[in-house]
BAMILO-665812 format. One line per field, with one value per residue (C-alpha): x, y, z; residue number from 1. Coordinates in steps of 0.25 Angstrom, whole numbers. Example, Ala and Ser with C-alpha at 12.3 -4.5 7.8 and 13.67 -1.06 7.14 Angstrom:
residues 2
c1	c(49 / 55)
c2	c(-18 / -4)
c3	c(31 / 29)
num	c(1 / 2)
end
This chain:
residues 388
c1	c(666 / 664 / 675 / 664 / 651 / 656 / 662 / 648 / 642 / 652 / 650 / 635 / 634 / 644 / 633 / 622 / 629 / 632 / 616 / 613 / 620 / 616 / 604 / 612 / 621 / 609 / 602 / 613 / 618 / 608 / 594 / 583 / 577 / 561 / 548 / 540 / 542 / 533 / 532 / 525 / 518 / 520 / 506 / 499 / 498 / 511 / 516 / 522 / 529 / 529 / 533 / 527 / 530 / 536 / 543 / 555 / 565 / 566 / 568 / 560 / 569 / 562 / 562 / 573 / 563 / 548 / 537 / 529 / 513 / 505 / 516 / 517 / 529 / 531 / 540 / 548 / 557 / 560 / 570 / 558 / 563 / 550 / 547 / 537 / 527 / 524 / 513 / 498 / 496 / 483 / 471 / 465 / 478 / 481 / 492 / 499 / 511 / 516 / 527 / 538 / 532 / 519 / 513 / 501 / 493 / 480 / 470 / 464 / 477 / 485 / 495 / 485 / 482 / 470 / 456 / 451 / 437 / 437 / 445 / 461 / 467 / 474 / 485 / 483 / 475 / 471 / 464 / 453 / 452 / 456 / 471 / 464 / 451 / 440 / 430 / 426 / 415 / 409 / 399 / 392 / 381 / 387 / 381 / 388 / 387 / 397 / 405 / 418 / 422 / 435 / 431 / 427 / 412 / 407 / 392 / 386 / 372 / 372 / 373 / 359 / 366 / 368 / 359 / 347 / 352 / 364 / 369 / 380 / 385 / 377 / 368 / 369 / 377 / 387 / 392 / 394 / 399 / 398 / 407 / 407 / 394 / 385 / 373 / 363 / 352 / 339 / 334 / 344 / 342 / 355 / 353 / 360 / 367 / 368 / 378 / 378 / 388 / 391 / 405 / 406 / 404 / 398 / 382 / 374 / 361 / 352 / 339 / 337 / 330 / 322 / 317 / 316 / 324 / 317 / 323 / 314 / 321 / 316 / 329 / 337 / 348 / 355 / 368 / 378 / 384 / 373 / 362 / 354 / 343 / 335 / 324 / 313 / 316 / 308 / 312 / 304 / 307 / 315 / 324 / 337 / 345 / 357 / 364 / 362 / 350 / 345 / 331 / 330 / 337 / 341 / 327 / 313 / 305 / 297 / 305 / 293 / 297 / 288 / 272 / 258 / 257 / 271 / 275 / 289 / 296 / 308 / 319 / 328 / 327 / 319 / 330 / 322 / 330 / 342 / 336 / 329 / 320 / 318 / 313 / 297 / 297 / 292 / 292 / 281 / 279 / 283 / 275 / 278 / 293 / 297 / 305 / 298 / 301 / 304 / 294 / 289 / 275 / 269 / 277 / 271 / 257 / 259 / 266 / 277 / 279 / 269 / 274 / 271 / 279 / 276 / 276 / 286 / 292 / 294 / 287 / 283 / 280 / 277 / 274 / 265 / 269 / 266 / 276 / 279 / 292 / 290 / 306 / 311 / 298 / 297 / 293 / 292 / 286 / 272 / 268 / 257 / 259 / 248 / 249 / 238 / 241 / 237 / 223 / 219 / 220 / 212 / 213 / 228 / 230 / 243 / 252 / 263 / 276 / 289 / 290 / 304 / 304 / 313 / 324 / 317 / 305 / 311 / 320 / 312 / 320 / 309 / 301 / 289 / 283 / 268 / 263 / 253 / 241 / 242 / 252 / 250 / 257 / 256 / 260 / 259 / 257 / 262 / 261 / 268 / 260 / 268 / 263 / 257)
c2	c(690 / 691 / 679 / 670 / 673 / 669 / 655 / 654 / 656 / 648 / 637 / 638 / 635 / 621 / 618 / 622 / 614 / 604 / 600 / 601 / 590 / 581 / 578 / 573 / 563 / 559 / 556 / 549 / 541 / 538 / 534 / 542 / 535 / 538 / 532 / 542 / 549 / 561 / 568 / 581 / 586 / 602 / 605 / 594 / 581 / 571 / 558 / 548 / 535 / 530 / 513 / 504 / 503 / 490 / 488 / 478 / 487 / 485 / 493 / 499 / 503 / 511 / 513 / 521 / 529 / 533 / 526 / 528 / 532 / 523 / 513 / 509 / 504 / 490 / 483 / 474 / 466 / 460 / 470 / 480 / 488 / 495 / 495 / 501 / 495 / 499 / 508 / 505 / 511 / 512 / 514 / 501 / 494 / 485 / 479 / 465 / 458 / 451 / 444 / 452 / 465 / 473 / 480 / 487 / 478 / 479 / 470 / 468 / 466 / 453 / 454 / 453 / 438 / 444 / 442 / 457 / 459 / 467 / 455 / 455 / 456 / 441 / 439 / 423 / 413 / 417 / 409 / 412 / 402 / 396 / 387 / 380 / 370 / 382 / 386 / 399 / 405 / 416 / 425 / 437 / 445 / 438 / 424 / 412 / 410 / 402 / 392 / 385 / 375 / 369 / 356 / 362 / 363 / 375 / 379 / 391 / 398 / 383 / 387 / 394 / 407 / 404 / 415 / 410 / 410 / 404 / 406 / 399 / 403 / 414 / 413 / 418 / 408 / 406 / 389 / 385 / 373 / 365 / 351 / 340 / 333 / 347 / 347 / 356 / 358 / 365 / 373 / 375 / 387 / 386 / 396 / 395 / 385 / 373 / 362 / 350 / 339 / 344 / 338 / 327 / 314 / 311 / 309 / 321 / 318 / 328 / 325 / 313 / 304 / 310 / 324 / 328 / 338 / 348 / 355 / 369 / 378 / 382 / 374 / 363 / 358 / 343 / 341 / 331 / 317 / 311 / 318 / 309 / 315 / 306 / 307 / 314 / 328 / 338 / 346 / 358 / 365 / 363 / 353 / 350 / 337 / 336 / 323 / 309 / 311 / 296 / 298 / 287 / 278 / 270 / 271 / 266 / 275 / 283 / 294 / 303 / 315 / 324 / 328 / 328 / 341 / 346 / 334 / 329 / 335 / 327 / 334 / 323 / 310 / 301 / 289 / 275 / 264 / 269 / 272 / 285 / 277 / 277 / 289 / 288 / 279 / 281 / 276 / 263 / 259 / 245 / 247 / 248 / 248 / 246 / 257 / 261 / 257 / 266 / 258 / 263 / 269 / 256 / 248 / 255 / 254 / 239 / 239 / 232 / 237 / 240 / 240 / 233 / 225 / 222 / 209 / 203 / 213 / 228 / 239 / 244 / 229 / 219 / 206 / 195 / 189 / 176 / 179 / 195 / 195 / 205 / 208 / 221 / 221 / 220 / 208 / 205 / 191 / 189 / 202 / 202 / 204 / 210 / 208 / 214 / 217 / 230 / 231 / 220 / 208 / 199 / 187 / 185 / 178 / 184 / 174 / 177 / 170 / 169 / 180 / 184 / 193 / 206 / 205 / 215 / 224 / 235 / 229 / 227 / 213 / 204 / 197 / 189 / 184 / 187 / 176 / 179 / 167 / 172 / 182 / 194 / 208 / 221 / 225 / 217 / 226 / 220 / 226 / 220 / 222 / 221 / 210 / 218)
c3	c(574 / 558 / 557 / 566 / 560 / 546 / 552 / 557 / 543 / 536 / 546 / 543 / 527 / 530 / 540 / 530 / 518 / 527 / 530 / 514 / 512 / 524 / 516 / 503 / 510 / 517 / 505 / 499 / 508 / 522 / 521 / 527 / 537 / 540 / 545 / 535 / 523 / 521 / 508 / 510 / 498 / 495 / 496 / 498 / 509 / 511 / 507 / 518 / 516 / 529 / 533 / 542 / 556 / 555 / 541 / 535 / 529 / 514 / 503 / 491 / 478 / 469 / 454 / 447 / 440 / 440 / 435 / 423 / 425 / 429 / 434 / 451 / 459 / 464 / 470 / 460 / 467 / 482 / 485 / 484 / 472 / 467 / 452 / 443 / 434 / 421 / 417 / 413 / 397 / 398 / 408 / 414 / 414 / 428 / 435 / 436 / 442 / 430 / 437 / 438 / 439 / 440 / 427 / 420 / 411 / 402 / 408 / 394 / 388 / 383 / 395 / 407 / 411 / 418 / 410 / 407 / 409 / 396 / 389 / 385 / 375 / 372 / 363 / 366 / 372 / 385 / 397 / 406 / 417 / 430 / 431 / 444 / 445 / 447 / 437 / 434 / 433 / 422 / 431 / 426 / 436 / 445 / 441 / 435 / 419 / 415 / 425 / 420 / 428 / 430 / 424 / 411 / 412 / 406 / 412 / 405 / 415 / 421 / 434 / 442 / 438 / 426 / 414 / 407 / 392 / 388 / 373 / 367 / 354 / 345 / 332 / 319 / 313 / 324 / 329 / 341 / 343 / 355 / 357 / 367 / 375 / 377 / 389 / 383 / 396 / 396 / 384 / 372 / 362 / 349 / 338 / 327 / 319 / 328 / 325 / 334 / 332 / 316 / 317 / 326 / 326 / 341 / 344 / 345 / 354 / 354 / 363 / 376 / 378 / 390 / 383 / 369 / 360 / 355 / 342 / 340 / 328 / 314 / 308 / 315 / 306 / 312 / 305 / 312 / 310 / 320 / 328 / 338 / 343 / 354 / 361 / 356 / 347 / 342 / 329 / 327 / 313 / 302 / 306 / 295 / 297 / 288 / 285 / 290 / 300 / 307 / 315 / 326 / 319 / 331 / 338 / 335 / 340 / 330 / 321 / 317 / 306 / 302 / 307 / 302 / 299 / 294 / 288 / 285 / 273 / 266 / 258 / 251 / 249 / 259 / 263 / 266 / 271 / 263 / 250 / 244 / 235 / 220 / 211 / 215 / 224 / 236 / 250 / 255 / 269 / 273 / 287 / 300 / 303 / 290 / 280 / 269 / 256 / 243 / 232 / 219 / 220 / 211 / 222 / 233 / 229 / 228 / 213 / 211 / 196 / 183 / 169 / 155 / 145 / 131 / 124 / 113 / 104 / 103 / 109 / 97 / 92 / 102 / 99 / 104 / 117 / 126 / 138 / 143 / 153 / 163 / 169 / 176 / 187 / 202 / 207 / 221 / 228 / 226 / 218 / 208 / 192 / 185 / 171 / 159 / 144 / 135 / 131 / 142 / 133 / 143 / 132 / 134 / 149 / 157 / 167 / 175 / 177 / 179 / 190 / 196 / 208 / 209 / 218 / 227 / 227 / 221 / 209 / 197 / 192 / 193 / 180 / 176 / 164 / 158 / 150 / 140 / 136 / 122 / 113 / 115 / 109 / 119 / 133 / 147 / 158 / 173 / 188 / 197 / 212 / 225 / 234 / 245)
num	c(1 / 2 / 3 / 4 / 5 / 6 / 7 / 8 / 9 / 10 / 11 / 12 / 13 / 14 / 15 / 16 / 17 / 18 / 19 / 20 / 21 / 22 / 23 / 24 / 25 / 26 / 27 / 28 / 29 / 30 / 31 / 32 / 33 / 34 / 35 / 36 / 37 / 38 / 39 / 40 / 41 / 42 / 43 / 44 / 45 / 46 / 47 / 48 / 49 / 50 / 51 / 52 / 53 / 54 / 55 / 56 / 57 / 58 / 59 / 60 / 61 / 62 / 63 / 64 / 65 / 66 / 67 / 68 / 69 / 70 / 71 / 72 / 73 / 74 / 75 / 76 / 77 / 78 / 79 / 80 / 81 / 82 / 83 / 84 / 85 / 86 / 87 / 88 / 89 / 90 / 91 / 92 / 93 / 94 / 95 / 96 / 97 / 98 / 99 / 100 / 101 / 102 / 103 / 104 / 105 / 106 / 107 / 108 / 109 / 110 / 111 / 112 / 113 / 114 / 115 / 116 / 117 / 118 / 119 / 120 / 121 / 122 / 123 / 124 / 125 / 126 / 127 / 128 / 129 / 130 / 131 / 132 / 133 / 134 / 135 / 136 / 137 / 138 / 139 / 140 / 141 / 142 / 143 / 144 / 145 / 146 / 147 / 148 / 149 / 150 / 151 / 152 / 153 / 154 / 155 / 156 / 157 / 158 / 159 / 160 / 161 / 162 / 163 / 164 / 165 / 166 / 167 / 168 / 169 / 170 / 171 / 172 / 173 / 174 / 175 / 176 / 177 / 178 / 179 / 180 / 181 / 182 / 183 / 184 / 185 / 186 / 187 / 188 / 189 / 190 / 191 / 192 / 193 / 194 / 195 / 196 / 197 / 198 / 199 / 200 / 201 / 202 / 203 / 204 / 205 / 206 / 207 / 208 / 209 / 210 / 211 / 212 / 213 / 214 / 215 / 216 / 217 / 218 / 219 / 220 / 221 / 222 / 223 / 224 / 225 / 226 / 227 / 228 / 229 / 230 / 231 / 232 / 233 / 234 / 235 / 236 / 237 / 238 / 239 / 240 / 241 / 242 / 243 / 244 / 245 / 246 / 247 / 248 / 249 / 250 / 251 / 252 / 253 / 254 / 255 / 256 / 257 / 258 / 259 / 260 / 261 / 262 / 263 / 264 / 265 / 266 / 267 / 268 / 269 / 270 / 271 / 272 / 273 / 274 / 275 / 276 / 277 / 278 / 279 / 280 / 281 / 282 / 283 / 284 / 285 / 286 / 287 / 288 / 289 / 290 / 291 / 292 / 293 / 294 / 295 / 296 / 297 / 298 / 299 / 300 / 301 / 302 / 303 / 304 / 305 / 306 / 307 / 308 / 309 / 310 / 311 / 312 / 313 / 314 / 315 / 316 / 317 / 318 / 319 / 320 / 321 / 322 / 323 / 324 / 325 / 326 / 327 / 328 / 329 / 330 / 331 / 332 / 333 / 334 / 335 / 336 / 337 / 338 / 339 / 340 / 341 / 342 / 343 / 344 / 345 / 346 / 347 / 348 / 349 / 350 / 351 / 352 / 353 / 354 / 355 / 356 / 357 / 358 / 359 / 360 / 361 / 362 / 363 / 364 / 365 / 366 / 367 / 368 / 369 / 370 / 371 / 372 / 373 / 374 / 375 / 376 / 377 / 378 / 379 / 380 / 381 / 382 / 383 / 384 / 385 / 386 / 387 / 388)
end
């Protein structure tokens, strides 16, 4: 009875030993088949894994190691071999396919082809844009400010939702620079230094012929190769032009400068037809839709020339004369000669003759000759007066 019982017990522990290792060969070599996997937590809910009703076999390989923080899995390849990204360095980062795999990026960095909304930080020359034939438009509040259109056309607040004020460029000594045919509609405030057309050699028309332009600022400063303004233009304080400035050069309207009671103030010389005049001549009307003429202020007041000669001789010793030639004086066509003698010798009789006219009205080559009725030892004075 004692041989049997310990049979029984030996039989026993092969049995026990025998279920122990069920479970390794079934690891190693068959696969656990079920519809549900449930992972019981020690002291807490469960995790299940559990497949659709209807599913196509296929196979998920996992990674031969853990992830770092932050990282996820995805799968990497058709065969369904998962992978895992990399890990984001710093908070705010997001993810992105970038071709080949999925990883964590800095949305403001150089790496992300995505506009940030807080800017990135280029290492190049990056575009903002469409690749197709659509515009885009800038919104803010919900409204449209700026529209760029697939065209090229460039509308700032031209729309209805467009803001009331728009500012290009800043003051304070700042340019902007504006090139190509500009449309300027509706009421147009620059501050600051404004150049228009400084460089280039194209027309600039300021002003039409169906409304005036109105220029209203303490200093306006026109500095180009040619300005035409047309139409009528008021200029309302100083007002610098340098260089070659032609008013209505072309046109015969009116050109009026100046006003009664500011008057017009000159700095320079005054140009007339091409000449600046002659040291203390001054400037004579010729009448209506004539240029005026620079003349000497005798020849202005009807003097062609005043002077004297003196007889035969020295001018210490003259000596007694018949005949005094007068050369060196302007003569023009029928001009009066007005000859006396110191001390208004009334017994000696004066003649002229021989007269040559100047070759024009303001070159003193012309002559004539006094002849005295008796010799005579002085001065003969002479003025010449313009035939009116």
């Amino acid at each position: 009875m004692r041989i049997i019982t310990t049979a029984l017990v030996r039989r026993a522990f092969i049995l026990i030993a025998a279920l122990a290792l069920v479970p390794q060969f079934a690891f190693a070599q068959l696969p656990v088949e079920t519809r549900e996997l449930k992972l019981q937590g020690a002291s807490s809910g469960s995790l299940i894994m559990k497949t659709a009703a209807t599913t196509t076999a296929y196979t998920l390989t996992y990674p031969n190691a853990i992830g770092s923080v932050g990282s996820f899995m995805y799968i990497s390849a058709t065969d369904g071999s998962l992978a895992w990204s990399n890990a984001p360095t710093a908070t705010g980062y997001v993810p992105r396919w970038n071709g080949s795999a999925i990883e964590w990026i800095d949305p403001n960095g150089a790496n992300n082809p995505n506009w940030s909304i807080n800017g990135n930080a280029l290492t190049g020359t990056g575009t903002f844009g469409t690749t197709t034939s659509q515009g885009i438009n800038v919104k803010t509040n919900g409204s449209t400010r700026i529209n760029l259109a697939s065209d090229g056309a460039i509308t700032i607040n031209g729309t209805t939702e467009g803001g009331a004020t728009t500012t290009i460029g800043r003051s304070a000594g700042h340019t902007t620079t504006i090139d190509g045919t500009t449309n300027v509609n509706g009421t147009t405030t620059i501050t600051g230094t404004t150049n228009v057309n400084v460089t280039g050699s194209a027309v600039t028309t300021i002003g039409n012929t169906g409304a005036n332009a109105t220029v209203a600022a303490s200093t306006l400063t026109v500095n180009a190769t040619t300005t035409n303004i047309t139409s009528a233009t008021n200029v309302t304080g100083t007002t610098t032009i340098t260089g070659t400035t032609s008013i209505n050069s072309t046109g015969t309207a009116v050109t009026n400068i100046g006003n009664t009671s500011g008057g017009t103030a000159f700095t320079g010389p005054i140009t007339v037809d091409g000449s600046s005049g002659t040291s203390g001549y001054v400037l004579v009307s010729q009448g209506a839709n004539a240029t005026p003429q620079w003349q000497s202020v005798g020849n202005a007041i009807g003097i062609r020339q005043a002077g004297r000669v003196q007889t035969a001789g020295t001018f210490a010793t003259p000596t007694a004369a018949t005949t005094v030639t007068i050369s060196s004086v302007i003569l023009q066509g029928t001009d009066a000669i007005i000859v006396t003698l110191d001390g208004g010798n009334s017994a000696i009789v004066t003649n002229v003759s021989t007269r040559t006219n100047s070759s024009d009205a303001t070159t003193a080559d012309g002559s004539f000759v006094v002849s005295l009725s008796a010799s005579y030892t002085g001065y003969v004075n002479y003025l010449v007066i313009k035939n009116q």
